[in-house]
FIDRENDO-117439 format. One record per residue (C-alpha): z, y, x. Coordinates in steps of 0.5 Angstrom, whole numbers, plus 2048, in hexadecimal, padded with zeros to 3 digits. Each point is the difference from the previous one (the first is absolute). Layout:
% FIDRENDO-117439
{z: Z | y: Y | x: X}
...
***
This chain:
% FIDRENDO-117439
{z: 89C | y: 7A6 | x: 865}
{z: 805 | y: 805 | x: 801}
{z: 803 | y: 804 | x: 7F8}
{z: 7FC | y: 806 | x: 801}
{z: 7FA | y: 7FD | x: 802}
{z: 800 | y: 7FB | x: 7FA}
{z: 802 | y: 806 | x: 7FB}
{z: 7FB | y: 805 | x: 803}
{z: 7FB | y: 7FA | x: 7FE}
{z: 803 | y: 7FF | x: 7FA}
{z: 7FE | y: 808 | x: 7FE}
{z: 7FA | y: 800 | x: 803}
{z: 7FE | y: 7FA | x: 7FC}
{z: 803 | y: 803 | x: 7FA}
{z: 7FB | y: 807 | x: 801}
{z: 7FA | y: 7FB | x: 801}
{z: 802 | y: 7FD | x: 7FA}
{z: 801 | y: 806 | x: 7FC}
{z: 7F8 | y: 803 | x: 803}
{z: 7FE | y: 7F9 | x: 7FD}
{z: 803 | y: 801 | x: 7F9}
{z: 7FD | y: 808 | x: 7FF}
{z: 7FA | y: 7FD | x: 802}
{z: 7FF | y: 7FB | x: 7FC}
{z: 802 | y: 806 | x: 7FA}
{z: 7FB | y: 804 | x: 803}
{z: 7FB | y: 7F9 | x: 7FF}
{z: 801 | y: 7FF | x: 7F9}
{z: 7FF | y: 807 | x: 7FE}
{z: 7FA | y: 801 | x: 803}
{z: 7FE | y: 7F9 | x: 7FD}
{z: 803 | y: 802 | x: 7F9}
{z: 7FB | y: 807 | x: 801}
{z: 7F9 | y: 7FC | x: 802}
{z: 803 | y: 7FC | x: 7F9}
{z: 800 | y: 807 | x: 7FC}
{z: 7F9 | y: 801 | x: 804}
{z: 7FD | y: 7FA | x: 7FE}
{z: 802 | y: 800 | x: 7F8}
{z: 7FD | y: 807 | x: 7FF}
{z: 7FB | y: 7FE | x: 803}
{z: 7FF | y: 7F9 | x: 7FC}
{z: 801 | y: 806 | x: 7FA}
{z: 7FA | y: 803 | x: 802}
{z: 7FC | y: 7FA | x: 800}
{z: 802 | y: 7FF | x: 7F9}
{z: 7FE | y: 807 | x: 7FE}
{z: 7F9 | y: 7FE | x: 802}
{z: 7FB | y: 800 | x: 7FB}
{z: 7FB | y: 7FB | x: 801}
{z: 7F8 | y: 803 | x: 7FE}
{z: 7FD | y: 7FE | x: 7FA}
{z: 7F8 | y: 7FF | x: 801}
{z: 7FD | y: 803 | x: 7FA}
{z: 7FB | y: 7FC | x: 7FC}
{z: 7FA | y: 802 | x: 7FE}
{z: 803 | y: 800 | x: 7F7}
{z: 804 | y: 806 | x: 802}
{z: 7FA | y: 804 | x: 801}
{z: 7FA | y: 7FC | x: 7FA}
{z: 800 | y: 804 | x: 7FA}
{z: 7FB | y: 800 | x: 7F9}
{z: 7FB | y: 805 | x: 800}
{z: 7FC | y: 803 | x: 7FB}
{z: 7F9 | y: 803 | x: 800}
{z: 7FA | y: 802 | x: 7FC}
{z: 7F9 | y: 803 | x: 800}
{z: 800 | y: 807 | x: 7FE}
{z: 7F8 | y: 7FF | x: 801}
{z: 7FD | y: 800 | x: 806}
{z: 808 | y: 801 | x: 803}
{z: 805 | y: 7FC | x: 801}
{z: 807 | y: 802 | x: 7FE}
{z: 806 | y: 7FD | x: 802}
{z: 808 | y: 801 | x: 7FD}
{z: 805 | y: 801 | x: 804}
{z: 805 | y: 801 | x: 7FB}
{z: 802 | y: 7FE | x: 7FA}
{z: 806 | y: 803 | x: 7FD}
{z: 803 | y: 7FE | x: 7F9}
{z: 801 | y: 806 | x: 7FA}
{z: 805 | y: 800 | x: 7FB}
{z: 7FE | y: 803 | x: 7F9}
{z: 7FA | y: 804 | x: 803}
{z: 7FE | y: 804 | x: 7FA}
{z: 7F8 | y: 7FE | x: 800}
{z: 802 | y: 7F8 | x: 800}
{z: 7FF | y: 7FF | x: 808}
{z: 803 | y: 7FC | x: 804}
{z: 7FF | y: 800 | x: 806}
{z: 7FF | y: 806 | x: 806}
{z: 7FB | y: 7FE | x: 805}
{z: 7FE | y: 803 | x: 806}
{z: 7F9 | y: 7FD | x: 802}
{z: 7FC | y: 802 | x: 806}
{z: 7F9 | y: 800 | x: 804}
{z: 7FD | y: 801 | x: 806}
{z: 7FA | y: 806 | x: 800}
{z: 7FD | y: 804 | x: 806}
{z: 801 | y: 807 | x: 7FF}
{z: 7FD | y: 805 | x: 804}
{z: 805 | y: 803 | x: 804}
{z: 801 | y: 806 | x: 806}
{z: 803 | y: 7FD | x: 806}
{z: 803 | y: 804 | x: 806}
{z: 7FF | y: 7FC | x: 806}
{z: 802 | y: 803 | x: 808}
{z: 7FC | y: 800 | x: 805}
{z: 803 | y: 7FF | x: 808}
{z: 7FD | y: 804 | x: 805}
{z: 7FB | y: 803 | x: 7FB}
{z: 7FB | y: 802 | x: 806}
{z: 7FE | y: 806 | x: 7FC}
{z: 7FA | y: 804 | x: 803}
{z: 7FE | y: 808 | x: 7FF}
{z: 7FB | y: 803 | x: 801}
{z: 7F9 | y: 804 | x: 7FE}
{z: 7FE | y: 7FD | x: 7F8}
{z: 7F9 | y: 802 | x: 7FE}
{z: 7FF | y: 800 | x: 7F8}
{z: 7F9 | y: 802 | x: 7FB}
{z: 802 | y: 800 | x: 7F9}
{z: 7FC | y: 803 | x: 7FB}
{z: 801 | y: 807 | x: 7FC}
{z: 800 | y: 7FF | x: 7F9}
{z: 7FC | y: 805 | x: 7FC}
{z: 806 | y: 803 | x: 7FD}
{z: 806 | y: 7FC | x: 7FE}
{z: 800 | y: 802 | x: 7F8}
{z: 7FB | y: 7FF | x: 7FC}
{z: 7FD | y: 802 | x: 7F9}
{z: 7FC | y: 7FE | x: 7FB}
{z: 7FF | y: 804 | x: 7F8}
{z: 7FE | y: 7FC | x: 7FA}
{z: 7F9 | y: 805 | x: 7FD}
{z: 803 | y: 7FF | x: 7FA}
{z: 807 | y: 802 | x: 7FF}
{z: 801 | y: 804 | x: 807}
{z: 806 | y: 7FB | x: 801}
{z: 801 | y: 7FF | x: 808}
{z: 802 | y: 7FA | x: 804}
{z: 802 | y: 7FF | x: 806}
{z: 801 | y: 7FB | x: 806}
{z: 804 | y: 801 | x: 807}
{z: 7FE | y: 7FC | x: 806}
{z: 7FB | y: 7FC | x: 7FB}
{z: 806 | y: 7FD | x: 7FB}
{z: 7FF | y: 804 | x: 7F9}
{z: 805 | y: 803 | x: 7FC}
{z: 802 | y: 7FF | x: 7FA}
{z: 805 | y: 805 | x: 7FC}
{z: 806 | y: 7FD | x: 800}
{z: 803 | y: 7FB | x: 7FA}
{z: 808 | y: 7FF | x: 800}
{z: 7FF | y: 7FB | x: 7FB}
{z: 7FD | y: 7FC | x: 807}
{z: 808 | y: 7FE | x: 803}
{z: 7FD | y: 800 | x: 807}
{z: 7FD | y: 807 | x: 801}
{z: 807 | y: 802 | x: 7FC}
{z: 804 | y: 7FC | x: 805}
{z: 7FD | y: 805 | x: 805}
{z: 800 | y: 806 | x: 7FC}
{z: 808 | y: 7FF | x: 7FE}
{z: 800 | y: 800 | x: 808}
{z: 7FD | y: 805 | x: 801}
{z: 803 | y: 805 | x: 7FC}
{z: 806 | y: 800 | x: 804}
{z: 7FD | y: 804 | x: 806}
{z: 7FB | y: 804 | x: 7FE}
{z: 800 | y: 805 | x: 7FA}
{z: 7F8 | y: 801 | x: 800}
{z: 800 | y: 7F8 | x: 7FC}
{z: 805 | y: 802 | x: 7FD}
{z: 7FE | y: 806 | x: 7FC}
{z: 7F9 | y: 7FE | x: 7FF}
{z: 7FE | y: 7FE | x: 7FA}
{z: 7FE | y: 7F8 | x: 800}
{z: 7F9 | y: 802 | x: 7FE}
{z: 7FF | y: 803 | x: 806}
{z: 802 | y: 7FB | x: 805}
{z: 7FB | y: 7FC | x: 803}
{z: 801 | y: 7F8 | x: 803}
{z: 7FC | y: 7FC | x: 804}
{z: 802 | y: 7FA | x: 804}
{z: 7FE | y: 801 | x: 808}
{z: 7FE | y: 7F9 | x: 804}
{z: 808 | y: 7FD | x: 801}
{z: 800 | y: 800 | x: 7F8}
{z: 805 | y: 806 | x: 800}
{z: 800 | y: 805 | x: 7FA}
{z: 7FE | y: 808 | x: 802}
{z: 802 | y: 806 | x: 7FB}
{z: 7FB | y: 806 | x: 801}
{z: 801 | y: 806 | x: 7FB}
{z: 7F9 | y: 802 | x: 7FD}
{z: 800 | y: 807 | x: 802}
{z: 801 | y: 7FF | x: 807}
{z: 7F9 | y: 7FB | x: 801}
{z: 7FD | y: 806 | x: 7FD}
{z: 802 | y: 805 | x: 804}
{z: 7FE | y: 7FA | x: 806}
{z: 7FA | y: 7FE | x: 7FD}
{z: 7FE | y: 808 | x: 800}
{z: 803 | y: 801 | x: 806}
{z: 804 | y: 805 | x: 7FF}
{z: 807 | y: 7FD | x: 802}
{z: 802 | y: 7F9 | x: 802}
{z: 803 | y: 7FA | x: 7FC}
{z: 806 | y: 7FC | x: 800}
{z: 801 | y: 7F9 | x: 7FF}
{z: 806 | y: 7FD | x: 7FE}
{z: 803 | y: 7F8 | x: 801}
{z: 805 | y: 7FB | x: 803}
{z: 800 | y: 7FF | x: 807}
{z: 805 | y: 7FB | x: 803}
{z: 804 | y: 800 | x: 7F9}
{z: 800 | y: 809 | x: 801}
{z: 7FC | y: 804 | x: 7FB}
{z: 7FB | y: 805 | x: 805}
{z: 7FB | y: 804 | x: 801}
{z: 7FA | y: 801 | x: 803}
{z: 7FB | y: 806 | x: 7FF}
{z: 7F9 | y: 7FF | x: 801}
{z: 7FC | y: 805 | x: 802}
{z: 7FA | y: 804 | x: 7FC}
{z: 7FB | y: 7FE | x: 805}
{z: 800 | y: 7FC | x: 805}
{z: 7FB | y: 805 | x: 804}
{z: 800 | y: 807 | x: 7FF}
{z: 7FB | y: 805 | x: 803}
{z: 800 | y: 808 | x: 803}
{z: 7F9 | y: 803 | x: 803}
{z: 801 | y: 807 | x: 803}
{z: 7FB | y: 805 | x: 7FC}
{z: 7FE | y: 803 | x: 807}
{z: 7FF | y: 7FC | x: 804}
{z: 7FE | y: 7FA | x: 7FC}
{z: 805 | y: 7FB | x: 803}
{z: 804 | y: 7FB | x: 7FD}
{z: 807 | y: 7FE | x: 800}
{z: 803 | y: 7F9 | x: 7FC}
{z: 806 | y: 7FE | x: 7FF}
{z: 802 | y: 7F8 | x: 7FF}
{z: 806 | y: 7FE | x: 7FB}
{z: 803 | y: 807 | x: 802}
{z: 7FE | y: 7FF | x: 807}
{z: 7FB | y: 805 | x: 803}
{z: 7FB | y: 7FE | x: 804}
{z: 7FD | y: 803 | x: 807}
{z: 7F9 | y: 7FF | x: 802}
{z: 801 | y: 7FB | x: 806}
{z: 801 | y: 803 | x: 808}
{z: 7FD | y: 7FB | x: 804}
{z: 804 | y: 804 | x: 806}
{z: 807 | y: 7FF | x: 7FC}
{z: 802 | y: 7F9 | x: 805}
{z: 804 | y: 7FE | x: 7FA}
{z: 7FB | y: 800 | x: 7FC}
{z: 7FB | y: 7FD | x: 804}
{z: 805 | y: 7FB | x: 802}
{z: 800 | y: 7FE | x: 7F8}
{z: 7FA | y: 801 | x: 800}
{z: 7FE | y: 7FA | x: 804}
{z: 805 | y: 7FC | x: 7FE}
{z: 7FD | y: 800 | x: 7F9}
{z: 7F9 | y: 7FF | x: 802}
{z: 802 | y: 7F9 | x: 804}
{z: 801 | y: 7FE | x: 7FA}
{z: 7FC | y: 803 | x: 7FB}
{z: 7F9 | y: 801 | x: 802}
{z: 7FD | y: 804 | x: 7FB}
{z: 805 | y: 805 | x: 800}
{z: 7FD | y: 801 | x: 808}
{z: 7F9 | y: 802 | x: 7FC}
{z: 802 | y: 806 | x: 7FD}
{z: 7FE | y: 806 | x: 803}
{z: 807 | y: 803 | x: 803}
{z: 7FE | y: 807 | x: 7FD}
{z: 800 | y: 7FD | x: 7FA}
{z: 807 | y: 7FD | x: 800}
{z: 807 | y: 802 | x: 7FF}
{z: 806 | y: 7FE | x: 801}
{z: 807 | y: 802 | x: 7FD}
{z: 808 | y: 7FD | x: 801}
{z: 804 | y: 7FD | x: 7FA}
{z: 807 | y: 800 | x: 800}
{z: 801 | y: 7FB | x: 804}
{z: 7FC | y: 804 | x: 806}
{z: 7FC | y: 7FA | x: 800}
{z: 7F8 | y: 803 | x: 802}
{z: 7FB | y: 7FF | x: 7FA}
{z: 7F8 | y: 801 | x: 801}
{z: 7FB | y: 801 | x: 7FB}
{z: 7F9 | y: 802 | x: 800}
{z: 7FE | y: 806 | x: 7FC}
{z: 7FA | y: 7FD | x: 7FB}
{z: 806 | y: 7FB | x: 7FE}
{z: 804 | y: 806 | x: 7FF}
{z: 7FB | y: 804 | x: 7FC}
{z: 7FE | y: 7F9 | x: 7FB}
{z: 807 | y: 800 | x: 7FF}
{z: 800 | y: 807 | x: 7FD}
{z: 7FB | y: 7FF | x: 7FB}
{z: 802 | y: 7F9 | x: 7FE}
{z: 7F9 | y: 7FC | x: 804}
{z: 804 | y: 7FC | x: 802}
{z: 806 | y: 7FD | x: 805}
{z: 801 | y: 802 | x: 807}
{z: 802 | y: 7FD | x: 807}
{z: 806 | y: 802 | x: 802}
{z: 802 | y: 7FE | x: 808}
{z: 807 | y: 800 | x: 803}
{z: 804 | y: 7FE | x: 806}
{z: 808 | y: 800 | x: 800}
{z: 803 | y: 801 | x: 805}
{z: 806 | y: 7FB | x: 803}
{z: 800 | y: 7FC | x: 7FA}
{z: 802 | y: 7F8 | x: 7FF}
{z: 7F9 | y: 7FC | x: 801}
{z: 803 | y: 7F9 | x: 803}
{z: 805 | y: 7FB | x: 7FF}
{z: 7FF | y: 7FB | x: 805}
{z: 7F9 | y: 7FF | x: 800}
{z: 7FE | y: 801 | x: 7F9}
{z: 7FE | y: 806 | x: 7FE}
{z: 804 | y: 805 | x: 7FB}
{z: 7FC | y: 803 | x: 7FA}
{z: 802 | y: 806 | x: 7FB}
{z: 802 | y: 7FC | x: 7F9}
{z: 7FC | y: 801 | x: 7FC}
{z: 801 | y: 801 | x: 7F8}
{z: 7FA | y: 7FF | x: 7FD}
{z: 800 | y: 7FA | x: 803}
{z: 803 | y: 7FB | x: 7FA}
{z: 803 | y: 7FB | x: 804}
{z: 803 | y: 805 | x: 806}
{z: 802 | y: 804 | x: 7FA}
{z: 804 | y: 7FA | x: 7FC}
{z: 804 | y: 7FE | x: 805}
{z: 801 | y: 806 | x: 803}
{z: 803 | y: 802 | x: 7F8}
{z: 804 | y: 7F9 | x: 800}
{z: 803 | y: 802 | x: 807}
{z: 803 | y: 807 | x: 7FE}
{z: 803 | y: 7FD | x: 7F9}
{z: 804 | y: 7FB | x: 803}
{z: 801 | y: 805 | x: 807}
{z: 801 | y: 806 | x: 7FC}
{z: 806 | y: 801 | x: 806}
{z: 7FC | y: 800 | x: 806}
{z: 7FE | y: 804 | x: 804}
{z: 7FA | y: 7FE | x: 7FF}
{z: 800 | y: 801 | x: 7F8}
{z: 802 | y: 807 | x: 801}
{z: 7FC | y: 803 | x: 807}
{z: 7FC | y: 806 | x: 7FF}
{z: 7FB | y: 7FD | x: 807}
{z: 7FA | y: 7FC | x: 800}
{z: 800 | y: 7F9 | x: 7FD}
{z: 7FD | y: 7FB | x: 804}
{z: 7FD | y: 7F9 | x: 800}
{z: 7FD | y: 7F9 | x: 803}
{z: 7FE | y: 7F9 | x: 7FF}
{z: 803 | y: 7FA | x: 804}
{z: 7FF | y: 7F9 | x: 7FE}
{z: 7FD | y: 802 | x: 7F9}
{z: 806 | y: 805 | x: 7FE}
{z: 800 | y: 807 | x: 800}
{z: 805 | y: 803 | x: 803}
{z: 803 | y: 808 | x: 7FF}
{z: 805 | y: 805 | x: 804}
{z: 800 | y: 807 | x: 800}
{z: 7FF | y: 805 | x: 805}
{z: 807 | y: 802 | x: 801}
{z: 802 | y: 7F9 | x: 802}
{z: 7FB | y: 7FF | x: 803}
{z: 800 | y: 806 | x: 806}
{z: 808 | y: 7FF | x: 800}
{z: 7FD | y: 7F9 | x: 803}
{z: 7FC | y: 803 | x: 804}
{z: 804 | y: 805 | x: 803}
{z: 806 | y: 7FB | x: 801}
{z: 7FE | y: 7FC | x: 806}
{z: 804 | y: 802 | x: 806}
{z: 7FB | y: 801 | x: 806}
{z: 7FB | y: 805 | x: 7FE}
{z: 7FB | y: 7FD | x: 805}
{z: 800 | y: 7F9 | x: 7FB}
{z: 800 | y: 804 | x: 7F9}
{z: 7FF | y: 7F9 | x: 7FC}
{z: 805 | y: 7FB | x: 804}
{z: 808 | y: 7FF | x: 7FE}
{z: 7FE | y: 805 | x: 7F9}
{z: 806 | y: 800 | x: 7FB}
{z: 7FE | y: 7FC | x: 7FA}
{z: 7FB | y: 801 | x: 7FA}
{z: 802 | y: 801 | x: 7F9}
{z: 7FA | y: 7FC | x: 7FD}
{z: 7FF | y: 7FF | x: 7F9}
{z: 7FA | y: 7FB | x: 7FC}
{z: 800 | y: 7FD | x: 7F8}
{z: 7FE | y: 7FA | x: 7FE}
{z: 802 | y: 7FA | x: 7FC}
{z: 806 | y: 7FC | x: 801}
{z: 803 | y: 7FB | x: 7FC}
{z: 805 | y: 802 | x: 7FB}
{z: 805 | y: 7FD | x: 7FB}
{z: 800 | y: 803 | x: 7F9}
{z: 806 | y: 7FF | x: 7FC}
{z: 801 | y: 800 | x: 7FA}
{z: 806 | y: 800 | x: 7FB}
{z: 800 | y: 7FF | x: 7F8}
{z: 803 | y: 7FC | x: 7FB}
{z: 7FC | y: 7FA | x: 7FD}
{z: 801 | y: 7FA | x: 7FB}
{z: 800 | y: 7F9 | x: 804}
{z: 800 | y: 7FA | x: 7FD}
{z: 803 | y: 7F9 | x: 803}
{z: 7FF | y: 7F9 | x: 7FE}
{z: 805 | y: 7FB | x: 7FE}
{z: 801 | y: 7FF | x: 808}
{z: 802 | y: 808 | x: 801}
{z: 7F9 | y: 801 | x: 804}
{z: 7FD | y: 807 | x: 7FE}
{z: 7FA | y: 7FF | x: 7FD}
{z: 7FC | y: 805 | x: 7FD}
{z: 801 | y: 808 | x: 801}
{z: 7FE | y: 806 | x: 7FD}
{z: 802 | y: 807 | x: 802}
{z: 802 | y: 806 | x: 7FC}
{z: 7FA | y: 804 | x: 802}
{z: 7FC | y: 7FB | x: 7FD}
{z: 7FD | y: 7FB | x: 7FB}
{z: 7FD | y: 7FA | x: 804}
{z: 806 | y: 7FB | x: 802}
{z: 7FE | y: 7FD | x: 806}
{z: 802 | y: 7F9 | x: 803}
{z: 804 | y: 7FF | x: 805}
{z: 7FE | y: 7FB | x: 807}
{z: 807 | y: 7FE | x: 803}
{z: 800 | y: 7FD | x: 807}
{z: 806 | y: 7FF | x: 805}
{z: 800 | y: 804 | x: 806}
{z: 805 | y: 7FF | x: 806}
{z: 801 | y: 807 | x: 804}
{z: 7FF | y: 7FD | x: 806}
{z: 801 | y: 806 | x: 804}
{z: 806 | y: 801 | x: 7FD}
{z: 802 | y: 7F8 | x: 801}
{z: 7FE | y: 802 | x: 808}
{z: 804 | y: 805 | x: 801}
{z: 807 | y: 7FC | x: 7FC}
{z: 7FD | y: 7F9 | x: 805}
{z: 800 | y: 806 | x: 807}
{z: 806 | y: 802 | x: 7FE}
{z: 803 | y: 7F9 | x: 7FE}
{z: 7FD | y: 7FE | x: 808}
{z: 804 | y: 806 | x: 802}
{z: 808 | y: 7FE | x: 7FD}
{z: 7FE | y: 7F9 | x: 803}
{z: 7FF | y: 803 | x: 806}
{z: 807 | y: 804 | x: 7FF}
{z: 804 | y: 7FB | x: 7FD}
{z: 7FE | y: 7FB | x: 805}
{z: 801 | y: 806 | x: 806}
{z: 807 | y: 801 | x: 7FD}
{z: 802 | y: 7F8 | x: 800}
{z: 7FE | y: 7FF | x: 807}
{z: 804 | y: 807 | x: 801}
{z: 806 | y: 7FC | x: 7FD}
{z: 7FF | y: 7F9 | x: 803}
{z: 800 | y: 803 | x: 807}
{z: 806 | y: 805 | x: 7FE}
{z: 804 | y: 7FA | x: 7FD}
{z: 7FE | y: 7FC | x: 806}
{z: 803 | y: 804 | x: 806}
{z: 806 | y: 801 | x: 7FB}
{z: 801 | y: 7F9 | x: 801}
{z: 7FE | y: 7FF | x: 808}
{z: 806 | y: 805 | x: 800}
{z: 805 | y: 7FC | x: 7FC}
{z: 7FE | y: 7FA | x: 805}
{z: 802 | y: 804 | x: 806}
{z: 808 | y: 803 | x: 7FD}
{z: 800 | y: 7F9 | x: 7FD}
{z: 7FF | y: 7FC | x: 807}
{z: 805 | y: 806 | x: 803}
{z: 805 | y: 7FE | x: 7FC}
{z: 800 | y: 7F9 | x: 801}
{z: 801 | y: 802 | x: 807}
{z: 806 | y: 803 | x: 7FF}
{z: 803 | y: 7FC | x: 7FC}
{z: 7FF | y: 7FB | x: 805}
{z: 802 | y: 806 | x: 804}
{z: 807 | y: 801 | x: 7FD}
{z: 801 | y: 7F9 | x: 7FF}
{z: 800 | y: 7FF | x: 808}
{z: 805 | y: 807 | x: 800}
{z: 805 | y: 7FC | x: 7FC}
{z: 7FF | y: 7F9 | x: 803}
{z: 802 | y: 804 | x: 807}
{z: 806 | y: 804 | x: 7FD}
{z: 803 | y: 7FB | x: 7FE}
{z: 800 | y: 7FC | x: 806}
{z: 803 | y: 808 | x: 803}
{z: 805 | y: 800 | x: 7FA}
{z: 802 | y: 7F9 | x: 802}
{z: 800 | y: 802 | x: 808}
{z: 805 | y: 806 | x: 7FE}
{z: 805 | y: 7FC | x: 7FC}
{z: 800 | y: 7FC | x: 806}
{z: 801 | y: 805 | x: 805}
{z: 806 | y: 803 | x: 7FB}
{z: 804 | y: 7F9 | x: 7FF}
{z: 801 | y: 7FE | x: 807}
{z: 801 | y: 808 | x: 802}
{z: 806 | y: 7FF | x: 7FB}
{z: 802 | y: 7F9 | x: 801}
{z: 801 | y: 802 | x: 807}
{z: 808 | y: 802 | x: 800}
{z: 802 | y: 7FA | x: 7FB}
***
C-alpha cells in the first residue's frame, strides 16, 4: 500500500470511528431520557391510590322511634342542649309519613282536544236571595244560594282572617258597621261577607247586591242579581217581554237558520225541550254569546216564585272532548269536584289555571278527575299545525287533579331524654306535652346510600385498574425501546473496537512506509 493510500484510509477510518462515538453519545442520551420516562411514571403508579370497598358499618346507625297513637314517629335527630332554661336536654327532630290531599299539575302531550257545539239544561233558581221574618220580633234572616247568613262575630278568628283581608279593597266592608255585615259559608268552605241593606234591596228587588270573598288568595266581588228573571207586558198589545240574568229574551224564530240550528241541536238531546210549543219559547244570548232557550210557563212560574225552571243552551265552539272522554263544566255545588278544585288553586295559585276568567272543565279517567280550563284548552286546540287534522301534533296541555300523596311531616322541638347506664336512649317526653314515651331502638343500614359508595367503589376499581394497565404498557414499551438502543450500542462498540484494530494496523503500514522512505539515502 502506497503512503497516500495508507494515509487516506488512516482518515477515513478516523471519520468512521468518530460518527461511531457521536452515535453512541446520541444512544445514551436517549437511553437516559426513556430512564427519566419510566421514573416519572414509576411515580405515578406510586401516586395511585388503591379503592377501599366500603363496609356495611359505615352506613348502620341506632335509631329511635315511638308510637304518638296510631303513628308511628321516628327521630332523625338528636342534638345536645347546654343550659336550657326550662331543663331540656336534648333538640330533636321527629318525623311521620301522612297522606296529604294535594293539587297535582300534570302535561298531557298531544292532548287531541275537540271543540265543537255543547248542549246544557240547568235549572233557574227561583231567586238567588231569599228571606224569612220572625212573627214575632219582625227581625229578618236571610240566605243566599240556599247557605244562611249570619251577622258577622269578629270574635270567630276565621271570618276575622277574612274580614281583615277584605278591608284592604273594598270601602263598603270597611265602612259598615259590623252589625250590619253578614256571613255564610258557600259549598267550597269558603267565608262570604254580605251588608244587610243591600239583601234588602235584593230580596225587594230594588237593586242587586254584592258578595264579598277570597278567591285564589284575592279579595273579590260578585254581584247577584235581584232576580234572576225580570218580566215587562206591553199595555196595548198584552205582549210579554222577559229578561234573563239581565239577558233579554225574544220570542223564537223558527226562520232565524242560527236559531234553528241551535234549536235542533238541543232537542237531540233534550226531548222534552222538543214538546214545547215553539210559540211559547224564548230564546236570549248570554255574555258568552252562547244561545239559550226557555219555555214561557217556566218564565212565568219563576216570577211568581211556583217553581224552578228549565233553561236550554247551546255553546257554540267550545272544549267537549279530550281524546275520547267527554269534557263537563265543573260544577261547584259538586262537593267532591269543589274540594279538589279549591286544593288545585291554593297550591296553583300561579297558574294560568288559577287565575283565568274562561270556563273550568273537567273529566274522569281510571277513577280520577281530572280539570283544565278553557283558555288551554282551545290554545290546544288551535295549536295543531294541519287544520285538515285539528286534533293531531296538539302542543301540550297544562292539566291539574288533587289527590292524596304521601308526605313527610317534620317536627323540631326540644325534649328531655333519658339514657340508661349503656348511654341508649330510653324514654322521652317532649316540651309540648306530659306523656313520656318510650322509645323502640333497631339498627338500620341506609342501604341505598351503601349502594351507591359499593357503584362507586366499582367504578375507582375499575379506573385504578384502568390507570395500572395504562402504566404497565407504557413502562413496557419504555423498556422495548431501552432494549433496541441498548443492542445498538453493542454493535457499536464492537464497531468501534474493529475501527481501532484496522487503524492500527494503518498506523503500523504507514510508519513502515516512512521509515524505509527515510532509510533510503543511508
Amino acid at each position: 500500500m502506497g503512503m497516500a493510500a495508507s494515509q487516506a484510509r488512516y482518515l477515513g477510518l478516523t471519520a468512521r470511528k468518530t460518527n461511531v462515538e457521536y452515535e453512541g453519545q446520541q444512544v445514551n442520551q436517549a437511553r437516559t431520557a426513556l430512564s427519566m420516562q419510566l421514573n416519572n411514571t414509576f411515580n405515578d403508579l406510586i401516586a395511585l391510590e388503591v379503592p377501599t370497598a366500603p363496609s356495611t358499618q359505615d352506613y348502620t346507625t341506632t335509631q329511635y322511634s315511638y308510637e304518638d297513637g296510631t303513628v308511628g314517629e321516628t327521630i332523625s335527630s338528636m342534638t345536645p342542649l347546654e343550659n336550657d332554661p326550662d331543663g331540656y336536654n336534648y333538640l330533636v327532630t321527629h318525623y311521620h309519613y301522612s297522606d296529604v290531599f294535594t293539587g297535582i299539575e300534570n302535561k298531557k302531550r298531544n292532548p287531541q282536544v275537540y271543540v265543537s257545539d255543547r248542549v246544557d239544561n240547568k235549572e233557574i233558581d227561583e231567586n238567588k236571595i231569599q228571606s224569612t221574618e220572625d212573627i214575632n220580633t219582625g227581625e229578618k234572616t236571610y240566605s243566599v244560594n240556599g247557605k244562611e247568613c249570619s251577622v258577622y262575630d269578629e270574635n270567630d278568628a276565621d271570618q276575622k282572617a277574612v274580614y281583615d283581608e277584605l278591608v284592604n279593597s273594598y270601602s263598603d266592608i270597611k265602612n259598615a258597621d259590623p252589625q250590619d255585615l253578614l256571613t255564610y259559608k258557600d259549598a267550597g268552605g269558603n267565608i262570604h261577607f254580605m251588608l244587610k241593606d243591600q239583601l234588602e234591596n235584593a230580596d225587594t228587588g230594588v237593586s242587586d247586591a254584592s258578595d264579598y270573598y277570597i278567591k285564589n288568595s284575592k279579595p273579590t266581588m260578585d254581584t247577584i242579581a235581584a232576580n234572576t228573571v225580570t218580566k215587562s207586558t206591553n199595555a196595548q198589545t198584552g205582549e210579554a217581554t222577559y229578561s234573563v240574568n239581565g239577558n233579554a229574551c225574544s220570542k223564537y224564530d223558527e226562520n232565524d237558520q242560527e236559531l234553528k240550528t241551535a234549536y235542533d241541536k238541543a232537542v237531540s238531546e233534550n226531548a222534552a225541550l222538543g214538546k214545547i210549543n215553539p210559540d211559547q219559547l224564548y230564546t236570549y244570548k248570554d255574555s258568552d254569546n252562547n244561545i239559550h232557550f226557555v219555555s214561557e210557563v217556566d218564565l212565568d212560574g219563576i216570577m211568581t216564585g211556583a217553581a224552578a225552571g228549565n233553561d236550554y243552551s247551546v255553546a257554540s265552539g267550545v272544549p267537549t272532548m279530550i281524546g275520547n272522554i267527554e269534557l263537563s263544566v265543573y260544577d261547584p255545588t259538586d262537593k267532591e269536584q269543589s274540594a279538589a278544585y279549591e286544593q288545585i288553586l291554593k297550591d296553583w295559585p300561579n297558574s294560568v289555571f288559577a287565575n283565568t276568567d274562561s270556563t273550568i272543565y273537567t273529566w274522569e279517567s281510571n277513577g280520577q278527575r281530572y280539570f283544565a280550563c278553557g283558555e288551554e284548552l282551545m290554545a290546544s286546540w288551535n295549536s295543531a299545525p294541519d287544520s285538515t287534522k285539528p286534533t293531531e301534533n296538539q302542543n301540550t296541555l297544562n292539566y291539574y287533579c288533587a289527590q292524596n300523596v304521601s308526605t313527610k311531616i317534620e317536627v323540631t322541638e326540644r325534649a328531655l331524654i333519658d339514657f340508661n347506664s349503656e348511654g341508649r336512649a330510653e324514654t322521652i317526653r317532649f316540651e309540648d306535652s306530659s306523656v313520656v314515651r318510650t322509645l323502640n331502638t333497631e339498627t338500620v343500614t341506609d342501604e341505598a346510600a351503601y349502594e351507591d359508595a359499593m357503584n362507586q367503589y366499582n367504578y375507582n376499581q375499575a379506573v385504578y385498574e384502568k390507570a395500572i394497565e395504562d402504566i404497565n404498557a407504557k413502562t413496557e414499551k419504555i423498556q422495548e425501546q431501552d432494549r433496541t438502543l441498548e443492542l445498538r450500542l453493542r454493535q457499536l462498540d464492537t464497531e468501534q473496537e474493529a475501527l481501532q484494530t484496522e487503524m492500527e494496523a494503518v498506523k503500523k503500514v504507514i510508519e513502515k512506509n516512512i521509515e524505509s522512505t527515510f532509510k533510503t539515502f543511508e
